[in-house]
N, C-alpha and C positions, 0 to 999 in steps of 0.2 A: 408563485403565490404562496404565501405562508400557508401551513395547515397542509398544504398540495403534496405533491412527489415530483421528483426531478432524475431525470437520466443525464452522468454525464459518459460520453463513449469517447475512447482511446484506443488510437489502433498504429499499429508498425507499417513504417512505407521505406524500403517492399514490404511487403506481406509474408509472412514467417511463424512459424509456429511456438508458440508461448505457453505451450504449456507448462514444460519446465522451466519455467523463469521464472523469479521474482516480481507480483506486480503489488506496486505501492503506492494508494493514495496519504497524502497528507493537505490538511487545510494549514497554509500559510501564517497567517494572523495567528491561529492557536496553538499552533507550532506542537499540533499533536497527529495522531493517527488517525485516518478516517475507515481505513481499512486494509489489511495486507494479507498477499495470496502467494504462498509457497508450498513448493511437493507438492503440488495438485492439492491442495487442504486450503482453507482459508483459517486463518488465525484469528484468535478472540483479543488479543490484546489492542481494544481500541481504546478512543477517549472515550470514558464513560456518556459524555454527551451525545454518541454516535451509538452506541450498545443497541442493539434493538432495532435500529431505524437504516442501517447501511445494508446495501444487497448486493454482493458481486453479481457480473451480468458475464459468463461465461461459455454463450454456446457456440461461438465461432471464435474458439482463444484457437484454435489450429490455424487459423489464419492470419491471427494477428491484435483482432478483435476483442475487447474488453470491452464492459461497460457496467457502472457505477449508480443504484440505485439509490435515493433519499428520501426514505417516506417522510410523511410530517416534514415539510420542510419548517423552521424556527428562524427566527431574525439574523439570530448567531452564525447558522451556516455561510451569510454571505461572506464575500470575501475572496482571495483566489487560491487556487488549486492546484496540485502538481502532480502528477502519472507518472511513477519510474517504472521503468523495463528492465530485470538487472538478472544476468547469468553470469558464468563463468569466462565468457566471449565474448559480450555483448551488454551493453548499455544503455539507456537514452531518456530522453523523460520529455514532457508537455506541459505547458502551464497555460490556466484559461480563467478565467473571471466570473463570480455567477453574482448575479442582483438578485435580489429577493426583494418584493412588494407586497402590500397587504392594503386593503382599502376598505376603512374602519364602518362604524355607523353613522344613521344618518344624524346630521349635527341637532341639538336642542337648544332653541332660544328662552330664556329665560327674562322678564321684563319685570322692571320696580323703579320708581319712581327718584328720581337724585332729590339729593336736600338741596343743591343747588337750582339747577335750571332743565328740561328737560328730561329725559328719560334714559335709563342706563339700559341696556342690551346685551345680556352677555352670552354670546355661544360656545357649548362645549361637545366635544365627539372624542369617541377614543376607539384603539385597535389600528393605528395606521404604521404603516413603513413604508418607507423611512417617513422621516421628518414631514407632514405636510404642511400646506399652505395656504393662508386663510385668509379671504379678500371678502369685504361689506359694501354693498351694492343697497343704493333706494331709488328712485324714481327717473325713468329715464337712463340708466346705467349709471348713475351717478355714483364713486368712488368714497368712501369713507376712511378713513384712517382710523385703526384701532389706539382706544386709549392704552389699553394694555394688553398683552399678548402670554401665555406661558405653556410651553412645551415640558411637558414629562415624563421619562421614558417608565412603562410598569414592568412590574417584575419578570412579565414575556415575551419584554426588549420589543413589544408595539410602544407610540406615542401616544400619549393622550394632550388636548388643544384646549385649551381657554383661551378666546379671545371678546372683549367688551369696548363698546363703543357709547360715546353721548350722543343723543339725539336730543336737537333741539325741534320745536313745533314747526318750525318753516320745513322742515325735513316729513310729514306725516304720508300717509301712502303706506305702500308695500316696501319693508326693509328685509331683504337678503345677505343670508350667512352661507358663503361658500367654501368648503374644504377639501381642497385638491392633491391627489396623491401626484407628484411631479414628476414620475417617474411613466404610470400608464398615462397622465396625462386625465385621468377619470375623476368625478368632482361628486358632492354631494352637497345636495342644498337643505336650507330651512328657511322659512320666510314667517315674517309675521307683518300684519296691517294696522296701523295706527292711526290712532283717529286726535281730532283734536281735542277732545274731552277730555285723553288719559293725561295730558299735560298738567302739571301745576300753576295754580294761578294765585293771584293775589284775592283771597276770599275774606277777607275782615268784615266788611261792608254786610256781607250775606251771613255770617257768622250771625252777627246781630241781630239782623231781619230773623234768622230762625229761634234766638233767644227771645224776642218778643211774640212769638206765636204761640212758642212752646207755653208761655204764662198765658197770653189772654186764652188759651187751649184750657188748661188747670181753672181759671175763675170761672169756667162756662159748666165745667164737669163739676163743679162745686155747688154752683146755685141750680145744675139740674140735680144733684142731690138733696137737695133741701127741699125742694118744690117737692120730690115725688114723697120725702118722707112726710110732706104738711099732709100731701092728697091720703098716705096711707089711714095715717092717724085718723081721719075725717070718714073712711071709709069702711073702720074694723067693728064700730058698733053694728052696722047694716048689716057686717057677714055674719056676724057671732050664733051659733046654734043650729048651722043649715049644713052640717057635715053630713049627713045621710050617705044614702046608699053609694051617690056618688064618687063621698071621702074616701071609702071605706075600699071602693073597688081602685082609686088612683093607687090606694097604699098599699093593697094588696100585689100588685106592678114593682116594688119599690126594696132597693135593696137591704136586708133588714137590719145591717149597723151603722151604713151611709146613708139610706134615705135614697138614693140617688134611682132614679129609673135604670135596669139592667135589664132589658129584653131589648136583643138586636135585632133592629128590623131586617127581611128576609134577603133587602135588597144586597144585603153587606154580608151575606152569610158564603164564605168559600171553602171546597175542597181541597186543599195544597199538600201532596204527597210527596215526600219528598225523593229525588228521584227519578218523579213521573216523566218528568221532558228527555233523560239521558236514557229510561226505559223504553220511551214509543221509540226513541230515533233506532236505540240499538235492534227494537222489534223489526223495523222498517228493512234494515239492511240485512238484517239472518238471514232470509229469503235468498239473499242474491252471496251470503258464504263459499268461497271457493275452498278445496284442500291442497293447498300448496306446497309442495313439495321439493327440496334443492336436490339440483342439477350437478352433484358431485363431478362429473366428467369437464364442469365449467370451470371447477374452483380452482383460484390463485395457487401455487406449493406451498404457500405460505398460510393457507385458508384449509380448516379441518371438519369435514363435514358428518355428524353422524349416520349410522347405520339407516336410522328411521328418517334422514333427511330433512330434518323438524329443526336442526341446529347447528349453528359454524362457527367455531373459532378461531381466533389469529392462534399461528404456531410458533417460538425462536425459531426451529430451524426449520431452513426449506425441505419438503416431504420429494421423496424419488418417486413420482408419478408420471406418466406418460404423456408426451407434450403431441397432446390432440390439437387437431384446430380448434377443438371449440373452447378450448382452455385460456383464460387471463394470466397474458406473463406481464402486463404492465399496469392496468389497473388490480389491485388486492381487492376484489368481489368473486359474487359467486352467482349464478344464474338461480332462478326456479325451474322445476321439467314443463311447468305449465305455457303455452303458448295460446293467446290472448287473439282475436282477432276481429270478434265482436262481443255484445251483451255484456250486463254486466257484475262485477266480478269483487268479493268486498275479504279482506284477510284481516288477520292481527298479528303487531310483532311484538315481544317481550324484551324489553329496552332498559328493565328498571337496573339501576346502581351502577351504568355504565356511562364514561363523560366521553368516548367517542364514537358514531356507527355512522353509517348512513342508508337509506331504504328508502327502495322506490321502484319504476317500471325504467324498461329500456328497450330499444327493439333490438329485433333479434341479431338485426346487422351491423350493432355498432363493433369499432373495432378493437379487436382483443387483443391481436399484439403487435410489438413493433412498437413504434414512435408511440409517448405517451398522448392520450388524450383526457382533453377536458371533460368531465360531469357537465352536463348543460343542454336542457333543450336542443341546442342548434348542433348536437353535436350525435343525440339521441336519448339522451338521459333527460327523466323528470325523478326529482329524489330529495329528498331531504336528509339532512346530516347534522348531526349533533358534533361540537367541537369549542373548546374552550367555556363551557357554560349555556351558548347560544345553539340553539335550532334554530337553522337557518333552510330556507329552501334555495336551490341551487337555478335560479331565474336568470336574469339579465336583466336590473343588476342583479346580484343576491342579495337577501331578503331576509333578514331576523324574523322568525315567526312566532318564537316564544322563548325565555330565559327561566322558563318552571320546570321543574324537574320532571319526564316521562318515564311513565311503567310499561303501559301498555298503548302501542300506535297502531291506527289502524288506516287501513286502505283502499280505497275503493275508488273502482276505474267505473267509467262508464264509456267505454269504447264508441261507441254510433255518435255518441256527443261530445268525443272530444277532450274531455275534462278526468281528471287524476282527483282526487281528495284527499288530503289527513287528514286525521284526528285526533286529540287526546282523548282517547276512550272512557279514561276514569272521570273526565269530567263532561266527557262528551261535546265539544267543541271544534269545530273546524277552525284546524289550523291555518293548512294551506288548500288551494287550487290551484292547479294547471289547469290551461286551457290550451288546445293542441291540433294540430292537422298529423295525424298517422299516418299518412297516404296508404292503407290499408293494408299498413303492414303488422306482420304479428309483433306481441310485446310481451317481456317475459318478465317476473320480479326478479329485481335486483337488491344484492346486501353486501353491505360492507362490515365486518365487526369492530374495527379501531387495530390497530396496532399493541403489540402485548408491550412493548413500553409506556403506551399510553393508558392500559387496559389490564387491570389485574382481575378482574372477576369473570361471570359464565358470559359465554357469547352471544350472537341473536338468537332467537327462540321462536319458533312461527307456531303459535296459540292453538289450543283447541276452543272451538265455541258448540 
């Protein structure tokens, strides 16, 4: 999946010891380096599109064993690949194929009126790969044909889709825009329902009928002005000289260059501080403040934690630490020391000027090494992650939660019920929700900071309140 990481592994059969060997990746198509390992040293001369993002995976090379990490995976990387083994004695190499997929947003239908006949439809979505596929469905599964169709690739090698259709009136109902990535197989819809009113019609007839109301409307407001100015006229003598006390007190009421009455009645009178709602909620949650602290014995080689455990950065090179069990050699996070098992529990992260991270809870048994695994509820991760602009939360599907830029995110579990929360705390708004069965097990905060090719500034930062 784009944005994801991918392991590829390469190994000698028999099985023989590589250490001093040569090992060479290169991607095919770009007919460059994606990584090379000699003298026991790994060398920096890669494609610059690789710099940053490639990971030798070398703890069983006595056996034979290699393996090739790619964070970020990008469009670019698909394509196929080749493993050489190369000494002085010995030779060999592997070649294997990788696809890369990404399954954009959800599509937007757009509706306006044709000069012709019917009503135009046009839906658009972007962020997919490869190419996807885009079918118009209305009533009954009935099939449409796009008037026109256009595929764009943007500048991060995703697609973006426009496809529009005509819809005439016998067609009203529910009309569906489906966009399918053809590769997972996984679709997104947008639907909108038409009525027969939004149709055009032949309105000359009624045109008219409104231009003649509109006047007898004007000769009626005319001769009720005349009539009231005869009655005024007739009635100023009567009033003339009774201003008294009455007058005296309406005027006193009255604003002294406009005339106009300005005392607002009580009913209309409001408090609005500005603030006040992002104040009670933040008051609401202090109470339930945890001090969260990272779990440095957790963090990836690649993940650098400080002294005070308040903050973690990506590092270029992988750090000589002690490969614990409790340590990430395939997800790049880092644990908090706090374990979670009831009540509940509200943090802050410090997120501003940075376009990739992600932060959230996890239990304590997901797995940490070995085969990579997915972020995702069903997997033990609830999390959201920032990446290419988009905050996304990590559901099924996944979930755009907001495209405005965060400083400070905030978190709050409430264990007995189940439910995760974000925030954006500067404006105070709930982003996202989990909702979740823990089977009562513990959960610990999780952070990821981005990748330092993706990532030039400070790391995550877990807030004081």
């Amino acid at each position: 999946m784009v944005g994801e990481e991918v392991i590829f592994s390469c190994h000698l059969s028999p099985s023989m010891d590589a250490q001093n060997m040569e090992v060479t990746w290169r991607h095919i198509k770009k007919s460059g380096l994606v990584h090379n390992y000699r003298s026991s040293l790994d060398e920096e001369q890669q494609h610059p599109e690789n710099q940053g993002r490639a990971e030798f995976l070398r703890d069983n090379i006595t056996s034979g064993q290699v393996a090739l990490r790619i964070h970020n995976i990008h469009p670019s990387d698909e394509g196929e690949y080749r493993c050489f083994f190369l000494s002085s004695t010995y030779h060999n190499e592997a070649q294997f194929k990788v696809l890369v997929t990404g399954t954009g947003m959800t599509p937007h239908i757009h509706v306006e009126p044709d000069a012709t006949r019917g009503i135009r439809l046009t839906c658009t979505s972007t962020g997919w790969y490869p190419q996807p596929e885009v079918q118009w469905k209305g009533r009954q599964g009935l099939h449409f044909t796009p008037d026109s169709e256009t595929v764009r690739a943007e500048e991060s090698g995703m697609f973006q889709v426009q496809a529009s259709i005509l819809v005439e009136e016998s067609s009203t109902g529910n009309v569906s825009c489906f966009i399918r990535n053809p590769l997972l197989g996984e679709q997104k819809e947008a639907r909108v329902s038409l009525a027969g009113a939004l149709f055009p019609r032949d309105r000359s007839w009624k045109l008219g009928l409104c231009a003649f109301l509109v006047l007898l409307e004007v000769s009626l407001m005319v001769t009720c002005v005349l009539l009231m100015r005869s009655r005024k006229a007739k009635s100023n003598g009567k009033c003339r000289g009774r201003g008294g006390a009455g007058a005296r007190e309406a005027e006193g009421n009255r604003h002294p260059k406009s005339g106009m009455h300005c005392r607002e009645p009580a009913s209309l009178k409001t408090d609005r501080k500005p603030g006040s709602r992002r104040n009670y909620s933040v008051f609401t949650l202090l109470p339930r403040h945890t001090d969260v602290t990272l779990d440095a014995a957790t963090a990836h080689p690649y993940l650098a934690v400080t002294d005070d455990g308040k903050c973690v950065t990506y590092v270029p090179e992988r750090q000589d630490v002690p490969d614990n069990p409790e340590r990430f050699d395939t997800l790049v996070g880092v644990l908090g020391r706090n374990r979670f098992s009831e009540g509940d529990h509200y943090w802050e992260v410090g997120v501003a000027g940075k376009s990739m991270w992600a932060v959230g809870l996890c239990l304590e048994s997901v797995r940490r090494k070995g085969q990579y695994t997915k972020a995702c509820p069903e997997t033990g991760f609830w999390i959201l992650r920032l990446q290419n602009g988009e905050c996304s939360a990590f559901a099924t599907p996944r979930t755009v939660v907001t495209r405005e830029p965060l400083s400070r995110l905030g978190v709050f579990l409430q264990y007995s019920q189940g439910l995760i929360s974000f925030y954006n705390v500067t404006e105070f708004v709930i982003l996202y929700t989990f909702q979740s069965n823990f089977n009562r097990e513990p959960l610990r905060p999780y952070f990821y900071p981005g990748t330092v090719s993706a990532e030039k500034t400070n790391g995550l930062t877990i807030l004081k309140l």
